[in-house]
C-alpha positions as a Markdown table, in Angstrom:
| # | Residue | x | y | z |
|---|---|---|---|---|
| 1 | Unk | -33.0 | -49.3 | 4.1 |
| 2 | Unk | -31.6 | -46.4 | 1.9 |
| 3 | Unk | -30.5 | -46.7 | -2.0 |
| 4 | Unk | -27.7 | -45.4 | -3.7 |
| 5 | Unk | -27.8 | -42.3 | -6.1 |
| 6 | Unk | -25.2 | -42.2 | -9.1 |
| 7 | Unk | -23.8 | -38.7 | -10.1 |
| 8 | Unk | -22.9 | -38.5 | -13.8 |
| 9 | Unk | -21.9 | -41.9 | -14.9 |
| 10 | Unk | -19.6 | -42.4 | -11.7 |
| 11 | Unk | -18.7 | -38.6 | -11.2 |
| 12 | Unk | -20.2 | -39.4 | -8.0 |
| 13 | Unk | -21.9 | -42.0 | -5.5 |
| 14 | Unk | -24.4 | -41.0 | -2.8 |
| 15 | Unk | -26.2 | -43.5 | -0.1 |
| 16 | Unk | -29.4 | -42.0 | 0.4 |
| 17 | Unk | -31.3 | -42.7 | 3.7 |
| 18 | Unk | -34.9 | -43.9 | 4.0 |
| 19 | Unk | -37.1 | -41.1 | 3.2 |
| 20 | Unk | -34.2 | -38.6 | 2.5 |
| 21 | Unk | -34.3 | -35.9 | -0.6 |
| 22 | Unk | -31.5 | -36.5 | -2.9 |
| 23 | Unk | -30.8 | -32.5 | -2.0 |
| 24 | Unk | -30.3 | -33.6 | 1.6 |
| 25 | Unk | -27.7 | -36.8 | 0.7 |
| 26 | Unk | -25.9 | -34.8 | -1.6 |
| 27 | Unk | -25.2 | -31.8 | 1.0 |
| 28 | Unk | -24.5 | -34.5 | 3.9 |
| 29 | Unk | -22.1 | -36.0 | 1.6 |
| 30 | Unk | -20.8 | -32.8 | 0.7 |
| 31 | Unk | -21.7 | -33.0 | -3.5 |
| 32 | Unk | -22.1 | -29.7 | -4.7 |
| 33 | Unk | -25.5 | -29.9 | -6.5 |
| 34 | Unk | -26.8 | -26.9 | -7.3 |
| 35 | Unk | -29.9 | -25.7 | -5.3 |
| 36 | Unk | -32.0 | -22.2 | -4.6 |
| 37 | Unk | -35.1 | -22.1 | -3.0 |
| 38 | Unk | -35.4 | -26.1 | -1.8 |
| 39 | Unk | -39.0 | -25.6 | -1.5 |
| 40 | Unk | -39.7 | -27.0 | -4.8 |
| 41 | Unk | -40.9 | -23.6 | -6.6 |
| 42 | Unk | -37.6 | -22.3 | -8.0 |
| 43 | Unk | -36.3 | -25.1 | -10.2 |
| 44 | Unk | -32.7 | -24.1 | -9.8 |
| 45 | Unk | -31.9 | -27.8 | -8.8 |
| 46 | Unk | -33.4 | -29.6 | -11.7 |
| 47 | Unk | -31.1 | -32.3 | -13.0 |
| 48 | Unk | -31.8 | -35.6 | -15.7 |
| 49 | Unk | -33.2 | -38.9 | -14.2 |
| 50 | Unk | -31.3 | -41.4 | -15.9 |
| 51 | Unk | -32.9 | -44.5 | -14.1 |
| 52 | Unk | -34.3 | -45.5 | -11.2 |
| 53 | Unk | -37.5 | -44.6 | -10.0 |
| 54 | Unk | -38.4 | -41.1 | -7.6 |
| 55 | Unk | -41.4 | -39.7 | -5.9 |
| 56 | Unk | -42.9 | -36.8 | -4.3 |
| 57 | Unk | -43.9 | -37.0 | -0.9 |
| 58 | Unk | -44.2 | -33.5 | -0.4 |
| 59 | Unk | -46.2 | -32.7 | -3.3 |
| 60 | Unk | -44.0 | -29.6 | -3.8 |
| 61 | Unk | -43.4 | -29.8 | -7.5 |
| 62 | Unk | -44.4 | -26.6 | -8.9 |
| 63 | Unk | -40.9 | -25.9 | -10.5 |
| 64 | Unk | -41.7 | -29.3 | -12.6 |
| 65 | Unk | -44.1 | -27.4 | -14.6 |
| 66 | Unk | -43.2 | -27.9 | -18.2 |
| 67 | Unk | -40.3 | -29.8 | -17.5 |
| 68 | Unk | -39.2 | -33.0 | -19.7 |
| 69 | Unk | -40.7 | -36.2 | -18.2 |
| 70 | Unk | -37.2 | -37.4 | -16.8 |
| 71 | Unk | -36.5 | -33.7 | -14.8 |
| 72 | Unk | -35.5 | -34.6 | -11.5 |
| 73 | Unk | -36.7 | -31.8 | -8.7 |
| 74 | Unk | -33.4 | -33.2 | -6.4 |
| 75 | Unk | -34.8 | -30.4 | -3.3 |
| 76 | Unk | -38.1 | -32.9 | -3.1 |
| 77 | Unk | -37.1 | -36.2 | -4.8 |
| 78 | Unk | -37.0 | -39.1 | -2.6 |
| 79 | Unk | -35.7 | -42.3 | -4.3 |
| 80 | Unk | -37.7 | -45.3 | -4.8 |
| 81 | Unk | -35.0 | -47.3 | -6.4 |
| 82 | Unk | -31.4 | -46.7 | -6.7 |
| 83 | Unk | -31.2 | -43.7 | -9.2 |
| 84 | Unk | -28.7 | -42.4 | -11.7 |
| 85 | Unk | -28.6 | -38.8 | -12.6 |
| 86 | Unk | -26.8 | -36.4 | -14.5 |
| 87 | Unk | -26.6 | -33.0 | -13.3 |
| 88 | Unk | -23.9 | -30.3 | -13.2 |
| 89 | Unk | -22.3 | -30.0 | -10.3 |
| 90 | Unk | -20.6 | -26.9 | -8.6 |
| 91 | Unk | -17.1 | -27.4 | -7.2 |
| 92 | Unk | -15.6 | -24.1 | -6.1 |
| 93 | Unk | -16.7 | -20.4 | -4.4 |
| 94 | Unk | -16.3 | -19.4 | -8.0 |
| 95 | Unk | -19.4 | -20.9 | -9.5 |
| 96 | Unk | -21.8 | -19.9 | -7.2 |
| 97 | Unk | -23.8 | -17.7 | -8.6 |
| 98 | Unk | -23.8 | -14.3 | -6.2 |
| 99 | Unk | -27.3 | -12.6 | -6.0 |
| 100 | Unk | -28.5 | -9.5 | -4.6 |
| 101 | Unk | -31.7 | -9.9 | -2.5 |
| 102 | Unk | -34.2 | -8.8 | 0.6 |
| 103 | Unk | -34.4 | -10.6 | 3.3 |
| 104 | Unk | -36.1 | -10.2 | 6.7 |
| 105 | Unk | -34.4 | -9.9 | 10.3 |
| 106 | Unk | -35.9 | -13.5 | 11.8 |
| 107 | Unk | -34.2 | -12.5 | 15.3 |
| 108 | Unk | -32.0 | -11.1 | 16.8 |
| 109 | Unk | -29.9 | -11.9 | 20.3 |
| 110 | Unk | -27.2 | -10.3 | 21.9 |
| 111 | Unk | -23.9 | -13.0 | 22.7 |
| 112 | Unk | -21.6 | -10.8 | 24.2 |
| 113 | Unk | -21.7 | -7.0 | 25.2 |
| 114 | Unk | -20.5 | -5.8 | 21.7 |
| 115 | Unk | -21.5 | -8.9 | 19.6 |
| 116 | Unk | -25.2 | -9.4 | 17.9 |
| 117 | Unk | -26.0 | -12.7 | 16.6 |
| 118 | Unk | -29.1 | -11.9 | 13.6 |
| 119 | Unk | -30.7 | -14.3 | 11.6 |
| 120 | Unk | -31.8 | -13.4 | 8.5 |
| 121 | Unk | -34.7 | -14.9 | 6.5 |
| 122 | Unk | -34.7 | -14.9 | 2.5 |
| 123 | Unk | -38.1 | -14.8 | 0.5 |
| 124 | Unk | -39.8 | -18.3 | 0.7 |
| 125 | Unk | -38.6 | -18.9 | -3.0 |
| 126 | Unk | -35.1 | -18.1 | -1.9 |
| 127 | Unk | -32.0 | -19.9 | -0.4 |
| 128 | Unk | -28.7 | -18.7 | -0.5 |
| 129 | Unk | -26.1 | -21.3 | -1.8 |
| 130 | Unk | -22.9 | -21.0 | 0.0 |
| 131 | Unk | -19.7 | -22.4 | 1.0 |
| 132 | Unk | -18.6 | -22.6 | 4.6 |
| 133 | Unk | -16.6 | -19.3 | 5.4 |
| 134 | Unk | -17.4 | -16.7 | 3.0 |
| 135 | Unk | -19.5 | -13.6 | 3.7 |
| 136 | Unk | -21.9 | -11.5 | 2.4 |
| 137 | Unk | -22.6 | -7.5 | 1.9 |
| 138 | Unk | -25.1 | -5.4 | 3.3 |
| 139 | Unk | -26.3 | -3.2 | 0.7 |
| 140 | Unk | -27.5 | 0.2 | 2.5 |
| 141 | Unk | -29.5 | 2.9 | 1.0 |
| 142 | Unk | -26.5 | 5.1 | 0.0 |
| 143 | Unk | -24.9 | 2.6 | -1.9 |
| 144 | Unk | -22.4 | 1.7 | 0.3 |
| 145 | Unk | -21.8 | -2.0 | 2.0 |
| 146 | Unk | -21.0 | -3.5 | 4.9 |
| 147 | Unk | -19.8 | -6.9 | 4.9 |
| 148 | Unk | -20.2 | -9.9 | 8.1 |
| 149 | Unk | -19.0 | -12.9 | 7.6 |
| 150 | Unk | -21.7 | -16.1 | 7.4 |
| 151 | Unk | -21.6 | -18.0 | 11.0 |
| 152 | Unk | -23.7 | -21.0 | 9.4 |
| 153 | Unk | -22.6 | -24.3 | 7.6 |
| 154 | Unk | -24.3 | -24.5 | 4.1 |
| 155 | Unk | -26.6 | -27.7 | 5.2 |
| 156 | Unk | -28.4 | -25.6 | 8.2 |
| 157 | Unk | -29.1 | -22.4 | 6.0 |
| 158 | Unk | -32.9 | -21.7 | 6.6 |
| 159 | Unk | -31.6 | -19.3 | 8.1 |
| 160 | Unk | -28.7 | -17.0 | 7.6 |
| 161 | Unk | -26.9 | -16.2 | 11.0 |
| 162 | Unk | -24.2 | -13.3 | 11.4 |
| 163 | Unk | -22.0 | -12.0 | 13.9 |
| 164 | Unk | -22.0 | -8.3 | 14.0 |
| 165 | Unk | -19.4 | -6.7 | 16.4 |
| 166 | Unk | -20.1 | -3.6 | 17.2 |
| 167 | Unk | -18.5 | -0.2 | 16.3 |
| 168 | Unk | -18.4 | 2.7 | 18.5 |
| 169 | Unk | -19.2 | 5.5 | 16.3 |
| 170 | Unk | -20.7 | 2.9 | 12.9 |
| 171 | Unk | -23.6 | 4.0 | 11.8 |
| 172 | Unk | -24.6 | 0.6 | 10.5 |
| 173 | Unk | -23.6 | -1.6 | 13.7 |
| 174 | Unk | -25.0 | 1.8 | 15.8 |
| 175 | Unk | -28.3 | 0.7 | 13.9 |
| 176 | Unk | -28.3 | -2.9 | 14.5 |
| 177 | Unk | -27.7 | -2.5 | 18.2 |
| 178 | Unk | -29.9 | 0.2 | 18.8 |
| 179 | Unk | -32.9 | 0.8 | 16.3 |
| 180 | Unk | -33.0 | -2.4 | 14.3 |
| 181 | Unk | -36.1 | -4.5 | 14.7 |
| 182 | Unk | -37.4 | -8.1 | 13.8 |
| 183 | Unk | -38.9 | -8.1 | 10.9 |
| 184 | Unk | -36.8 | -5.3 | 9.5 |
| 185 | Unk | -36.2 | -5.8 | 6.0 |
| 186 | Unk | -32.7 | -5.6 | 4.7 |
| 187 | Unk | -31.2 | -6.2 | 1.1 |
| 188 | Unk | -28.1 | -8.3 | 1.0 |
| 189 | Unk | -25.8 | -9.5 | -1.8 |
| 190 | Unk | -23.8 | -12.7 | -1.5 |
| 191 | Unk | -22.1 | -14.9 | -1.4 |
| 192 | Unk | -18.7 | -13.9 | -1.5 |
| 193 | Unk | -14.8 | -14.8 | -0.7 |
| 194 | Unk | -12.6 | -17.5 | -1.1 |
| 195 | Unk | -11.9 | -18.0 | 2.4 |
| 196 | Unk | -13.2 | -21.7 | 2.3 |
| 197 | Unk | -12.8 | -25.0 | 3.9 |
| 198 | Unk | -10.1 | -26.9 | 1.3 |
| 199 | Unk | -11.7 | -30.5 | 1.7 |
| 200 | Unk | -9.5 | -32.5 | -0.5 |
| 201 | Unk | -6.7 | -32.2 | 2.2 |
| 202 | Unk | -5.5 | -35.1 | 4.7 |
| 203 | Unk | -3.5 | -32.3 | 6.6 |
| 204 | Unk | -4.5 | -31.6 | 10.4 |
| 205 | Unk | -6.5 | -28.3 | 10.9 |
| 206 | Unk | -5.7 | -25.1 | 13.0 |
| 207 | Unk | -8.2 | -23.0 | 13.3 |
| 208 | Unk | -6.9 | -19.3 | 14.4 |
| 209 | Unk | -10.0 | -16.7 | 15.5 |
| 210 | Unk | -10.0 | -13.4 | 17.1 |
| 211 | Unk | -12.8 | -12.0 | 18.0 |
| 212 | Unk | -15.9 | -12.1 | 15.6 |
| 213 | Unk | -13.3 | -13.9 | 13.5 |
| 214 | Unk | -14.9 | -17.1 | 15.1 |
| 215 | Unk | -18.0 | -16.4 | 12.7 |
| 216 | Unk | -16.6 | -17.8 | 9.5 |
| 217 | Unk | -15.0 | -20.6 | 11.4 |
| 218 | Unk | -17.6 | -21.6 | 13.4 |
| 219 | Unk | -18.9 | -22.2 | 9.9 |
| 220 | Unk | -16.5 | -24.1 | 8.8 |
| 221 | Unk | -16.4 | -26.5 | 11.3 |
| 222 | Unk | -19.4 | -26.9 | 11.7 |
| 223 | Unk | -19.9 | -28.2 | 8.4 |
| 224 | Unk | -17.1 | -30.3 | 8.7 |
| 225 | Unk | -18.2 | -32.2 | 11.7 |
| 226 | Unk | -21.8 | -32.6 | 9.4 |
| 227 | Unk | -19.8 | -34.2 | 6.7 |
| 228 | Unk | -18.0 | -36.7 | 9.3 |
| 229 | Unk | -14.4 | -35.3 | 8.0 |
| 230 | Unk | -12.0 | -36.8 | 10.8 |
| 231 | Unk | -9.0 | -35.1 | 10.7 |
| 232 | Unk | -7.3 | -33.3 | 13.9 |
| 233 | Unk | -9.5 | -29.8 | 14.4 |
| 234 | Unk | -8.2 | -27.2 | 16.9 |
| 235 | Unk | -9.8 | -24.1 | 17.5 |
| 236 | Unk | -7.6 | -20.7 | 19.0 |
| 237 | Unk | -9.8 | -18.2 | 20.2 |
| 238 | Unk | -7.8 | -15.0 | 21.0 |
| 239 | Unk | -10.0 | -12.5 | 23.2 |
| 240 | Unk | -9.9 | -9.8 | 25.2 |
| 241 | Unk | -11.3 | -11.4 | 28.4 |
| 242 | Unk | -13.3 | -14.5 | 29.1 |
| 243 | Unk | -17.1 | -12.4 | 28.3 |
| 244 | Unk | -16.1 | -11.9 | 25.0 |
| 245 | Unk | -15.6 | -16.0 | 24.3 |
| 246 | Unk | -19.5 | -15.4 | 23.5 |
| 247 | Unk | -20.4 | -19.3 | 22.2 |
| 248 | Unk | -17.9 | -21.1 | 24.5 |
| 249 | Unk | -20.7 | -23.3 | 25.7 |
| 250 | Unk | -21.3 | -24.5 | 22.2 |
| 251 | Unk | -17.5 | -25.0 | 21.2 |
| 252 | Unk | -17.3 | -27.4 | 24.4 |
| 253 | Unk | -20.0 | -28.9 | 23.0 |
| 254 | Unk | -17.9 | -29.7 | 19.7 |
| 255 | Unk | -15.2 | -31.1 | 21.8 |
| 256 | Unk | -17.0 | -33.5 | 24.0 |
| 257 | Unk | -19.1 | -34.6 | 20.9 |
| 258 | Unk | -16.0 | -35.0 | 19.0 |
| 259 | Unk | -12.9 | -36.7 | 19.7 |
| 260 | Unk | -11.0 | -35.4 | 16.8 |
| 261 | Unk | -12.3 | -31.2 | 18.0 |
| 262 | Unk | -10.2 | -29.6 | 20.9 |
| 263 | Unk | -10.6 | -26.0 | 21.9 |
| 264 | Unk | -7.4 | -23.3 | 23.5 |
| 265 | Unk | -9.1 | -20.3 | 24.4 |
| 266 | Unk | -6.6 | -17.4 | 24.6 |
| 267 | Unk | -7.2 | -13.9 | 26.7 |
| 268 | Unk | -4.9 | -11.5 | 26.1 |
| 269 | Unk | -6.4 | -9.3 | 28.9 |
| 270 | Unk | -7.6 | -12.1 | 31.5 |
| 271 | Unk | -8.6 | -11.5 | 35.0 |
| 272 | Unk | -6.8 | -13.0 | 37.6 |
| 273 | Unk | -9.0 | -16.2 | 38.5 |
| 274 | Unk | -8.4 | -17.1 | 34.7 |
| 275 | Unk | -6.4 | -20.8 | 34.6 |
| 276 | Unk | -6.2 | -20.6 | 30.9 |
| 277 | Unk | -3.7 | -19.5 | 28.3 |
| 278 | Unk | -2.5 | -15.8 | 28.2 |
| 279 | Unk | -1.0 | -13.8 | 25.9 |
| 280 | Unk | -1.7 | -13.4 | 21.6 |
| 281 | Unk | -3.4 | -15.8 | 20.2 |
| 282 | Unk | -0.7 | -17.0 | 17.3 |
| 283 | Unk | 2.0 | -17.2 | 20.0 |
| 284 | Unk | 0.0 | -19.8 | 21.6 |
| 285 | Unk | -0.4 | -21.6 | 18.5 |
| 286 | Unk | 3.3 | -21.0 | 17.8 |
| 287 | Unk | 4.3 | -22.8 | 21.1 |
| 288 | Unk | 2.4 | -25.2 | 20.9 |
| 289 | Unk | 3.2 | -26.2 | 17.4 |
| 290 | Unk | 7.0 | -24.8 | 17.0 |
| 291 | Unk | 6.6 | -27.3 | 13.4 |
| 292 | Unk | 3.8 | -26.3 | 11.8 |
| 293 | Unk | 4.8 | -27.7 | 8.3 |
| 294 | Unk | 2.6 | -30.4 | 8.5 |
| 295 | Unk | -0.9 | -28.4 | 9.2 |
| 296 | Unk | -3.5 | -26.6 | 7.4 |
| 297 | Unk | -4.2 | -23.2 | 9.2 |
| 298 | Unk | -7.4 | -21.2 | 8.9 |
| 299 | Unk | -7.0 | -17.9 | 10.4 |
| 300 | Unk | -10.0 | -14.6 | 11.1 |
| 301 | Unk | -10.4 | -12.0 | 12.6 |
| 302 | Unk | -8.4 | -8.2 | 12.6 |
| 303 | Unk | -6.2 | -6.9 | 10.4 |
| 304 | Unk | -3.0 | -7.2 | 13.2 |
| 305 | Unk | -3.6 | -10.5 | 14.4 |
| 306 | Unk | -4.0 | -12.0 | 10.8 |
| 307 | Unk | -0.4 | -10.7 | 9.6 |
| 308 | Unk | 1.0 | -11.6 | 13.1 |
| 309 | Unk | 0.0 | -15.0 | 12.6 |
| 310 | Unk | 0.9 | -15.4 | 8.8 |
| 311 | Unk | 4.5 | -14.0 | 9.5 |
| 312 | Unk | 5.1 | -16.3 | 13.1 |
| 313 | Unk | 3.5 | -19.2 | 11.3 |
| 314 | Unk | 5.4 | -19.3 | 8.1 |
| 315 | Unk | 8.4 | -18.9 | 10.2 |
| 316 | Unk | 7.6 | -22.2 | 11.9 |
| 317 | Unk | 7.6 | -24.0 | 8.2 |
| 318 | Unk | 3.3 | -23.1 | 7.1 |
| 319 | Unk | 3.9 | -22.4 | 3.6 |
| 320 | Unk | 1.5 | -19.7 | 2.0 |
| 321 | Unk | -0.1 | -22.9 | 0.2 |
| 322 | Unk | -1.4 | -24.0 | 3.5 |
| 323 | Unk | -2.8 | -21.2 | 5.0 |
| 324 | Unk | -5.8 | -19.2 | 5.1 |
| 325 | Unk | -7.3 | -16.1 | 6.2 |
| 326 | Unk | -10.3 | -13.7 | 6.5 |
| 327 | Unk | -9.3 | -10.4 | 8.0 |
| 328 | Unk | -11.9 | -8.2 | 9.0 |
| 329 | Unk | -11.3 | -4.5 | 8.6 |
| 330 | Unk | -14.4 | -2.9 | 10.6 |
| 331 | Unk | -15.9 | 0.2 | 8.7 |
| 332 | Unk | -15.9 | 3.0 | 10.9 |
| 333 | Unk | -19.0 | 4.6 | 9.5 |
């Protein structure tokens, strides 16, 4: 048996599961509470217990230290009780605070020929608050940044994971595919963009990648499958050929766990066994949906096939209010 958590006088309701942190409930049930570490040292999540009783079980309180004798540590607090809290809430990209820190290369795999998957691990005292879909900047010794787009949803972010295409001729992807090392340490700054998932819409979702351009939307609906959101998700994936669809396993995956997820892979270059759709990838979407005035569209990936798509798909009644886009201009060195 769970209990319920009240946000700010009725700003907010959360059911809280046996056993669950109010942290946890609140990202479950998408409530932007604000967060850093979630290890209990930082105190960045420290809100005003109301009523209701709380406890410990982790014993991972230090950030309670000197704190008023109603702070609420939401990372660790399990309720006891229902429980009313006040606590300022974030609601947008914009109020996110963006930081500039190390972190550590946990791994590192490769997922297609020219794509590297890397999972980055922040100081223990760290987490990096996000929204689903925005991206973050390498910050390299020169000065200079290079900036990959955030593959995770915000509830799994122990660890950051990243995309990287690689460049021929980049010096920073000719790194990371051929010197870079576990363990290397890195200094990022992040997060940023507004390229977001817009959850207080009832509209239907296209989802438009190309390429790496599946990062930032793999995000996204991810974390919309997490927070149970039910409306119509389809995912385009435009590629080259059918080894450059590097997480198809997982998107079926989606689908067959999902009956509201369904997948159109497009190759523009496919080989002849290939039963699947041909051709660019918002020309598929276009025929399939010749009215797309009813639809949300989310669109990433290069420069060309992002203003393809926004031109075809505003001729097929998207208005600019509706659609969405991430295009990734890859730094040549």
């Amino acid at each position: 048996m769970g209990f319920t958590i009240d946000i700010n006088a009725g700003q907010h309701t959360l059911e809280v599961d046996q056993g669950e942190t109010i942290l946890d409930a609140a990202l479950r049930q998408d409530i932007g509470l604000p967060y850093g570490c979630r290890n209990g040292a930082c105190g960045n999540c420290i809100s005003t217990l109301v009523s209701g009783e709380i406890s410990y079980p982790s014993g991972k309180t230090r950030a309670l230290e000197g704190s008023p004798a109603n702070a609420c540590l939401t990372c660790q607090a399990v309720p006891d009780s229902d429980v009313a809290i006040s606590a300022k809430l974030m609601e947008t990209a914009a109020e996110i605070e963006v930081k500039t820190l190390p972190c550590r290369v946990a791994r590192h795999e490769m997922l297609a020929h020219d794509v590297m998957a890397v999972w980055l691990k922040l100081p223990d005292n760290q987490r990096l608050q996000f929204l689903a879909g925005q991206y973050l900047n390498f910050r390299l010794s020169d000065g200079r940044e290079r900036a990959f787009s955030i593959a995770n949803a915000p509830h799994d972010d122990e660890l950051i994971e990243l995309h990287i295409r690689h460049v021929e001729g980049g010096e920073f992807t000719d790194y990371v595919f051929g010197r870079m090392q576990d363990k290397t340490i890195l200094r990022i700054r992040g997060p940023l963009g507004g390229f977001v998932l817009r959850e207080d819409s009832d509209r239907p979702i296209i989802f438009v990648a190309g390429g790496t351009g599946f990062a930032p939307i793999k995000g996204q609906m991810e974390h919309a499958m997490y927070i149970g959101d039910k409306r119509p998700m389809t995912l385009y994936w435009g590629v080259r050929s059918q080894r450059d669809l590097y997480q198809e396993a997982l998107v079926n995956q989606w689908v067959a766990e999902h009956d509201n997820v369904s997948f159109i892979p497009v190759l523009s270059e496919p080989s002849q066994d290939w039963q699947g759709r041909t051709g660019f990838v918002h020309e598929a979407v276009v025929a399939d949906h010749p009215d797309m005035s009813g639809f949300d569209v989310y669109m990433a990936g290069p420069p060309v096939m992002v203003n393809a798509g926004r031109e075809a798909f505003e001729k097929a009644g998207l208005t600019l209010d509706n659609m969405y886009s991430d295009s990734f201009d890859y730094a040549e060195d």
